[in-house]
N, C-alpha and C positions, 0 to 999 in steps of 0.2 A: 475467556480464561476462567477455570473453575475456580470458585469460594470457599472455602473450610473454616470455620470457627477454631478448628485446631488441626494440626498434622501430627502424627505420632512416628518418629522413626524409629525404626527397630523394634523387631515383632516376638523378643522373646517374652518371659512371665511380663513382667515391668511394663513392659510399652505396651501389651496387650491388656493387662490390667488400667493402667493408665489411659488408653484409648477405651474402654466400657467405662467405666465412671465420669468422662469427659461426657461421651454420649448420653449417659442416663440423666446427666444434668442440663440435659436440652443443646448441646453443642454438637453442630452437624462436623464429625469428623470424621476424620482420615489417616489410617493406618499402613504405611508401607516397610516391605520386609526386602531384602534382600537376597535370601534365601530361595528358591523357585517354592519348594514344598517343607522349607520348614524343619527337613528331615537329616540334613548332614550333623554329624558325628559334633556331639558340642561337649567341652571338658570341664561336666558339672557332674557328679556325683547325684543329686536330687533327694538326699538326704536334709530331711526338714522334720520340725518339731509336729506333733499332730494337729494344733493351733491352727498349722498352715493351710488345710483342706480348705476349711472354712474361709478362711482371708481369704485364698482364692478363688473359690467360687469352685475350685475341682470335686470331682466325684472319688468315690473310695478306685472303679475302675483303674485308677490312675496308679495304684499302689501295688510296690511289686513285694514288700517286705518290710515286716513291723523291726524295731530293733529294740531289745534289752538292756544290752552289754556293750563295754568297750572294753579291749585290752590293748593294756601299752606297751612297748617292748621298750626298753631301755638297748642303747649302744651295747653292755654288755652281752644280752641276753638277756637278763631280769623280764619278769611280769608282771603286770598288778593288772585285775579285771575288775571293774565295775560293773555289776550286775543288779537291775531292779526288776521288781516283781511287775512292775507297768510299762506298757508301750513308752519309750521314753522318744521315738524317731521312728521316722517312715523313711524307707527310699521307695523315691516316686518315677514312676517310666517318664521321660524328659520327652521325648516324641509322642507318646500320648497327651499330655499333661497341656503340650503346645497346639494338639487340636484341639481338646476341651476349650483350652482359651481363646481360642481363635472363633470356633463356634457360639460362646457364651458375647464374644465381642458382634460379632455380625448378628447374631441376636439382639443386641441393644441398637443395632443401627450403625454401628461403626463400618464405611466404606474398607475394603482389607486388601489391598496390590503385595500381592506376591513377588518375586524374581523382580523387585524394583527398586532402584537405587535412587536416595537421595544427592544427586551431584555437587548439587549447590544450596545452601541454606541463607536466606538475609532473613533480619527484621521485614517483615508482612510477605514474602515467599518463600515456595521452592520450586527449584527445578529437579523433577524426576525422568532418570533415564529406564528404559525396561529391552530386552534382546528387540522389538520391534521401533525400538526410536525414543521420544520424549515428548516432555510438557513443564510450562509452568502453572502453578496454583497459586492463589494467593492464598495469605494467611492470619488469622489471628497472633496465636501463639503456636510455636513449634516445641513438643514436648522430644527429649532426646535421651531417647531409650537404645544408643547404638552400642553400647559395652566400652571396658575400660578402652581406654584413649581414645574418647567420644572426638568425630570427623567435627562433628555436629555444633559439639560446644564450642570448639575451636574455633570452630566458622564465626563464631558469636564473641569471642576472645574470653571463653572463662577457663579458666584453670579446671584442670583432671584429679584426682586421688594427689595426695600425699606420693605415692610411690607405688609400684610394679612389681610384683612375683610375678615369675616366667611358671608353668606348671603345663606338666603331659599327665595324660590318664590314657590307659590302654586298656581294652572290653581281654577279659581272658576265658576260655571256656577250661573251670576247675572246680573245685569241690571248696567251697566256704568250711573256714576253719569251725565256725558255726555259722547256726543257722538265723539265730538273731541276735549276731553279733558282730561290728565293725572292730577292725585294729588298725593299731594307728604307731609308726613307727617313730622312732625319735633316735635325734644324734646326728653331727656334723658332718659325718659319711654314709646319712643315709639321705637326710636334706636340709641341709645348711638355713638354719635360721625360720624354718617351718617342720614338716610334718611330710611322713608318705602314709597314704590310707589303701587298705584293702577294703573294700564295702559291697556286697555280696546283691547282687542286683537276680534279674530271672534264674531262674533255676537252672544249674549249672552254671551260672555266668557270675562272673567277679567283676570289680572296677579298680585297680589298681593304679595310683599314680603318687604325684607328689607337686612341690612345689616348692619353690629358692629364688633368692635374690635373681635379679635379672642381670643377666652375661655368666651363668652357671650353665655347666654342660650339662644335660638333663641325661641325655642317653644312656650314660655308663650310670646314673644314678637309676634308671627307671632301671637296667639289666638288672641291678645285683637285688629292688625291690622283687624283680619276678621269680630273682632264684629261688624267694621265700615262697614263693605262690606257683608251684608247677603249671602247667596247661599251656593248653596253643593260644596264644594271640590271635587275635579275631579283628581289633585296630586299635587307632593310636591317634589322638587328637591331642595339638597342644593350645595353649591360649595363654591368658594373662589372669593376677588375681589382683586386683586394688586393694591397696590398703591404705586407710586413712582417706576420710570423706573431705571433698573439695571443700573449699573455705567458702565457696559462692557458687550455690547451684542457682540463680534466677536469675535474668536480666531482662532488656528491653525485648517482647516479646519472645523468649524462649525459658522453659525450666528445666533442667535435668533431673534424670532419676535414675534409680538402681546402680549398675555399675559405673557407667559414666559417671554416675556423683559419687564412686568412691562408697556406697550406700553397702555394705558388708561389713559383715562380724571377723575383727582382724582378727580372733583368737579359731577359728575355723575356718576362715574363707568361705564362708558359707553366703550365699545373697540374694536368695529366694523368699525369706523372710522380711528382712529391711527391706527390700527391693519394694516387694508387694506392698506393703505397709505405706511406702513413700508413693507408691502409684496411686493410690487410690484416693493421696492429697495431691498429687500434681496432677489429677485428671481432674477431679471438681476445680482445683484454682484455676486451672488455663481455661474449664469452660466459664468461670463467673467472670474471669477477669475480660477473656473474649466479648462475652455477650454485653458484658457491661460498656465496649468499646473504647476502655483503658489499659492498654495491655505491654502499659511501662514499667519497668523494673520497681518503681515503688510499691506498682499494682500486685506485683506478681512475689515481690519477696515475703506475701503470706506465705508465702509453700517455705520459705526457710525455714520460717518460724515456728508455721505447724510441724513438721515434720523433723524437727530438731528439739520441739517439745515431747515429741513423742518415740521417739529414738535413741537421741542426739547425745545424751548422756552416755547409754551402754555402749554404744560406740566409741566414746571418749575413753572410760574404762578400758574394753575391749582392747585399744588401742596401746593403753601405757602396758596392760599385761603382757600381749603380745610382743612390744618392745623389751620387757624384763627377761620372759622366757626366752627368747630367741639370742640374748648375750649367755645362756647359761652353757657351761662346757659339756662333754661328753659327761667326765666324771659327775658332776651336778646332777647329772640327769640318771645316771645311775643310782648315784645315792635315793633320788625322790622317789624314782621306780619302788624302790628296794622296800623304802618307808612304807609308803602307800600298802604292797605287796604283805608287809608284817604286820599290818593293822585293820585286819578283816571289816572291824566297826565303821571306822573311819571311811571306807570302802564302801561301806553301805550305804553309811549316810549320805555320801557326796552321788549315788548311783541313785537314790531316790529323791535326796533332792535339788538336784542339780536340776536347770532347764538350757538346754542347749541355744533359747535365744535371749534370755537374760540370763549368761552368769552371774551378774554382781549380784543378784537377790538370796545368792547360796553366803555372802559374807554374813548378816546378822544372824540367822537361825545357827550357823557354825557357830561365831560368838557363844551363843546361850548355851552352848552342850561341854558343859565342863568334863566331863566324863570323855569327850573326844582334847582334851586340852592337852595331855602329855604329846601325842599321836600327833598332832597340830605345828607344837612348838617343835619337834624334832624334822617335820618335813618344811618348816619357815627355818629353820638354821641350815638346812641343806640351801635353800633357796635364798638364802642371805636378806631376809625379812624379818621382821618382830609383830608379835600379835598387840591390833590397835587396843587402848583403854576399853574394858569392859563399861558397858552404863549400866549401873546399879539399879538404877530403875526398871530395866524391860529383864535384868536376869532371872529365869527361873529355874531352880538347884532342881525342880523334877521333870524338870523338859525333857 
């Protein structure tokens, strides 16, 4: 029976990251994927901060389109755009991006089974099925990178995300409203309690989709998104989005990471970022805690702790915003459009300095800009908010 220091399931960013930092810390692993080539239609958008190249270890090849701007549409019609002078996001080819990764993994030594399922997961094995039959391996630790409502964790008895968005995205061949710019719809009839995005991928090619509570009919929601967006449909993928990171990613020989842990930005659905981020601690903890030949839940809730030191806040954030937004009505949402739309400055400053993987760090610099303060208070009365106490100490009147 073969040996592994670690198993990695699921070969998307997450587990393929998480499986090269296992390895480069001296842990003989093993990465298996499910997928034959990797290549079926997955419903992520690949819109990521610039940050992210680097985290991952990807090449620029990977990148199909810098982005600028966002506009919002409000339920009425309304618009407000954000626009900066800087790259502020990439969308990145999601099939390329997963052979980079794959490549840079077997590069560091990572074993990589394609078209292979993990059937069965215990503390110290697994059994792998592949179209030719099966095996078991044994194991140290099992890292479970299988996507929201991880098989994996289950098998282990840890809990999944907080909660589920059901979400489709369908490829459309049409003409981008612009060229470095995403929009992003809002309003209860267009997707209850999130967001539909149009995000402008290869040349000619769009990504259209959305996403809503789970037992929402998506269909008649995605039709009336595409009446916005003409062209032919090309395809049509649905999937799940996690929100709200499990209360306990670690235990007795297993970690979770990426979407299995709930590890995405609830104000975006975005999980390319925290994903990566948390892989690259749950690949070093499963190999130290492996080699170390302690690979008990005490051992292994480092990876909690690192990784909720380094996250675990804007998530938390992330989270209650998302919660706030999402109870605002059609009207609500009109009105903030409206605001935002009337206050060009205000507009700027949030397009330059906003970062799409830590919002919260946009609250203090807003603070200090009294000259954006009327603009401010009028879109926190829309949104039934009040602006926290100034600290007289970090204010400065020529910021």
């Amino acid at each position: 029976m073969d040996r592994y220091d670690v198993v990695v399931v699921g070969g998307g960013p997450s587990g393929l990251v998480a499986a090269r930092h296992a390895s480069l810390a001296g842990a003989r692993t093993l990465l298996v994927e499910a997928r034959a080539e990797g290549r079926d239609p997955i419903p992520c958008t690949g819109l990521v901060s610039p940050r992210v190249l680097a985290l991952l270890g990807a090449s620029r090849a990977t990148v199909l389109r810098e982005v600028r701007a966002v506009t919002l549409h409000a339920p009425d019609g309304g618009t407000a755009t954000l626009r900066s002078e800087k790259v502020k996001a990439l969308v990145l080819d999601r099939t390329r991006l997963e052979v980079e990764l794959r490549l840079l993994a077997v590069s560091a030594g990572v074993d990589l089974l394609l078209g292979t399922r993990a059937v069965e997961t215990r503390p110290g094995w697994v059994r792998l099925a592949t179209a030719d039959g099966g095996r078991t391996v044994k194991v140290g630790v099992v890292i479970a990178a299988d996507g929201a409502s991880s098989r994996v964790a289950q098998s282990f008895s840890l809990p999944g995300a907080e909660r589920l968005l059901t979400a489709v995205q369908a490829v459309v061949e049409g003409k981008a409203a612009s060229a470095d710019g995403v929009e992003v719809f809002l309003g209860r009839r267009v997707a209850p309690g999130f967001f539909a995005w149009v995000v402008p991928a290869e040349e000619g090619r769009l990504q259209v989709g959305l996403a809503a509570p789970m037992g929402t009919e998506l269909p008649p929601l995605l039709r009336s998104v595409l009446t916005r967006t003409p062209g032919r449909l090309v395809s049509e993928v649905t999937g799940f989005i996690p929100i709200g990171v499990a209360p306990v990613t670690s235990g007795n020989g297993i970690v979770v990471v990426g979407d299995a842990a709930g590890q995405v930005k609830p104000l975006s659905g975005g999980g390319i970022y925290p994903g990566s981020l948390c892989a690259r601690i749950a690949g070093e903890t499963a190999a130290e805690a492996a080699l170390s030949g302690d690979t008990s839940a005490g051992a292994l809730a480092t990876y909690d702790r690192r990784w909720q030191a380094e996250m675990g806040e804007e998530l938390h954030v992330g989270l209650a915003a998302h919660g706030a937004l999402s109870l605002l009505s059609d009207n609500e949402i009109d009105a903030a459009v409206a605001t935002l739309a009337a206050s060009p400055t205000l507009c700027g400053f949030l397009a330059a300095e906003g970062d799409i993987d830590h919002p919260s760090c946009l609250l203090h610099p807003l603070l200090e800009r009294r000259d954006l303060e009327p603009a401010l208070l009028s879109l926190l009365a829309v949104l039934g908010g009040t602006l926290p106490p100034r600290d007289p100490t970090t204010y400065n009147p020529h910021a």
